[in-house]
C-alpha angles and dihedrals in degrees: 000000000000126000097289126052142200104270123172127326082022101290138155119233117266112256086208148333120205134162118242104192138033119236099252096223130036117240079246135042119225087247089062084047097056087036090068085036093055087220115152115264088226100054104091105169096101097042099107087046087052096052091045088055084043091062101032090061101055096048080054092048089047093054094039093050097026089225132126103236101185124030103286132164122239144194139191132180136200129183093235132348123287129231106267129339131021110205110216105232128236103024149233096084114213129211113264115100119279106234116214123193135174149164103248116221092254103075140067096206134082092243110129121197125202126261129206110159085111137112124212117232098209098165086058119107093237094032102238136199114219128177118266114275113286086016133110128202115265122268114258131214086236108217115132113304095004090137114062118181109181119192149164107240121178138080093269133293102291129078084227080069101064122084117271092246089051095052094039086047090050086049089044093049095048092041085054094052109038091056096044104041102170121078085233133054126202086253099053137258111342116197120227102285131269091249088061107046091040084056087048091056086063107055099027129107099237112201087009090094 
């Protein structure tokens, strides 16, 4: 076979998933942050330390849960189409279209066209595009990151859109580690704590990953 392989529901392994674009905005602010922490609003010096935990934890809560929190662009590539169904990583799908492109098999050249023969499956958990009915998807030339599928992923654009265990796991996580800010504590290796991975059981896919 070649470097990528039939996995379940009859899909071929990413070639890759990346995000595109940064949410604009972090599910809390570093006031809320300080807030959980009771530290003072007018003390400021930790502000930019704060931000950079903000936004360490929900990257941590996004891999962990393999969600979107805050509106992101992504993007995933294949080297031809799959059977049946492509998931859209990293749920919950927004509104906006999802754009497919490839190179089809009948060109030598890297010059993908649009295709919109697809239906969005927007009640799956992932959310899944699949060709029309009767349909099948197009046949691409094959070689690596012939199949493009561009899409919006998060809750909305505003940290009040994202779910309440996501936000307080985000504030847990920035609490732990600005107040332990070694990898490793006197005692040993702590795992994240309890709190943490009781709030992630909540918001995760399950069997999804």
């Amino acid at each position: 076979m070649r470097y990528y392989e039939f996995i379940q529901r009859g899909n071929l392994r990413y070639r890759s998933v990346r995000r595109l674009q940064e949410p604009a905005v972090e599910p809390v602010s570093v006031s809320q942050a300080k807030e959980h922490l009771r530290i003072d609003a007018s003390f400021s010096d930790d502000d930019i330390y704060l931000q950079t935990l903000i936004t360490a934890a929900r990257v941590w809560v996004e891999n962990a849960a393999d969600r979107t929190l805050i509106r992101s662009q992504w993007q995933i590539k294949f080297d031809m189409f799959p059977s049946n169904d492509i998931e859209l990583r990293r749920p919950p799908l927004m509104s906006d279209p999802v754009v497919v492109t490839y190179v089809p098999s009948n060109t030598g050249n890297y010059a993908p066209v649009a295709f919109t023969d697809f239906r969005t499956d927007r009640d799956s958990e992932p959310q899944v595009i699949r060709p029309q009915w009767n349909g099948s998807w197009p046949t691409a030339r094959g070689a690596e990151n012939d199949v493009t599928i561009t899409y919006w992923a998060g809750y909305g654009e505003s940290g009040d859109d994202v779910p309440a265990a996501a936000r307080h796991t985000i504030l847990m996580l920035v609490a732990h580690w600005y107040t332990a800010r070694e990898a490793v504590t006197p005692g040993g290796m702590n795992p994240v704590p309890m709190g943490v991975e009781a709030l992630m059981g909540t918001i995760n896919w399950g069997q999804y990953r």
